[in-house]
C-alpha positions as CSV (number, residue, x, y, z in Angstrom):
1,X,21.7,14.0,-14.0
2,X,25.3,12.3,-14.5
3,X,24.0,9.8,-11.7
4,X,20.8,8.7,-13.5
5,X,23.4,8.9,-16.7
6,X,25.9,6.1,-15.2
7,X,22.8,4.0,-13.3
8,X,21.0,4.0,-16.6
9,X,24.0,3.1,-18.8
10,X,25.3,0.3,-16.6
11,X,21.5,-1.7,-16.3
12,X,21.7,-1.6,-20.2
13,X,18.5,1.0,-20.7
14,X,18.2,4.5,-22.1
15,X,17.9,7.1,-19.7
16,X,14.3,8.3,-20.9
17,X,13.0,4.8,-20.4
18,X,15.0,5.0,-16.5
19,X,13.2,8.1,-16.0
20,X,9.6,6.7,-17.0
21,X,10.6,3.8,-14.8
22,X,11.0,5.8,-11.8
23,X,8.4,8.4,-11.9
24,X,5.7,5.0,-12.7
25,X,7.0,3.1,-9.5
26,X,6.6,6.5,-7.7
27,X,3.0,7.5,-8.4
28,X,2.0,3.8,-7.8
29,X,3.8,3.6,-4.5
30,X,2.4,6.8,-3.2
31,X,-1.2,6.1,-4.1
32,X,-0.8,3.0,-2.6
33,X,0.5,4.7,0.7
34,X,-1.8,6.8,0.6
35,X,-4.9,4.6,0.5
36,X,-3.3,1.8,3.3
37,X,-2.7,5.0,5.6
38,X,-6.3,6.1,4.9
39,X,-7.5,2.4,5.7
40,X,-5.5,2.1,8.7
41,X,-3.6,-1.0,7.7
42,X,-0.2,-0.3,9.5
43,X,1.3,-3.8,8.3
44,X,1.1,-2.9,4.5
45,X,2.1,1.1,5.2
46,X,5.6,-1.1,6.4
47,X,5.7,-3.2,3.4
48,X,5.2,-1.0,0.7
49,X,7.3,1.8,2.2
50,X,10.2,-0.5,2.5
51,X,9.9,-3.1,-0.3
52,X,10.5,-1.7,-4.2
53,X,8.9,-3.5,-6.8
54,X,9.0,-0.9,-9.8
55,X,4.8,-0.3,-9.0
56,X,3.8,-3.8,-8.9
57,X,3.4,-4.5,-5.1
58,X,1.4,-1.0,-4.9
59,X,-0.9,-2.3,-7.5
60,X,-1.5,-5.4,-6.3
61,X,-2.3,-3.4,-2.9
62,X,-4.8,-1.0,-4.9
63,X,-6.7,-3.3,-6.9
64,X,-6.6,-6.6,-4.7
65,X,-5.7,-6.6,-1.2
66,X,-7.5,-3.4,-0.3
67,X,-10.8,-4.3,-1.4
68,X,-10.5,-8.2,1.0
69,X,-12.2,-7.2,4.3
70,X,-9.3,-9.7,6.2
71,X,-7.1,-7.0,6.2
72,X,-9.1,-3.9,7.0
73,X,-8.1,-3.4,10.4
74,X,-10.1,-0.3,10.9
75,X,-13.8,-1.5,11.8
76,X,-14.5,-1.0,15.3
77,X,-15.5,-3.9,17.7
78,X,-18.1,-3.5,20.3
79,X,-17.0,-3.9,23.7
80,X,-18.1,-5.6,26.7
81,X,-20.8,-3.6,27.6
82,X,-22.7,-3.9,24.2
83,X,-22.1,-7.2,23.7
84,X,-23.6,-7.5,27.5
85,X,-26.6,-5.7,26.6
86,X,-27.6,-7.4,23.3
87,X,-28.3,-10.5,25.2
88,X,-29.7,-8.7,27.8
89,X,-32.5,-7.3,25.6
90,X,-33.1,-11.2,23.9
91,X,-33.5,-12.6,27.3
């Protein structure tokens, strides 16, 4: 707790409000990795493991780029062989 004590004290905050800070940019984040794992989107897994943004990149992520269908990478594609007999069946 003397850590948190001399981090908080040197940025200039109380150490409740350090705390608070912390515990919000966790939740966030782990939602946030959560749902991108669930969608399969490898790329933003990366990014919001490594980047810390005190919640606002995870939010974004939640509320925004989740829901655009250009980055759901999880839909499968038909192959060859469907596609072959599709126009089969129209000719």
């Amino acid at each position: 707790m003397d850590y948190l004590t001399t981090i908080s004290s040197q940025l200039g905050i109380s150490l409740w409000l350090f705390i608070i800070i912390i515990v919000w940019s966790a939740v966030w984040k782990l939602l946030a990795l959560w749902k991108s794992a669930r969608q399969g989107s490898v790329v933003w897994f990366i990014v919001l493991a490594v980047f810390n943004t005190v919640g606002i990149l995870p939010i974004l992520y939640i509320f925004v780029f989740s829901k655009m269908k250009c980055c759901k990478s999880n839909k499968a594609k038909p192959g060859k062989k469907a596609v072959k007999k599709k126009i089969a069946k129209k000719k």
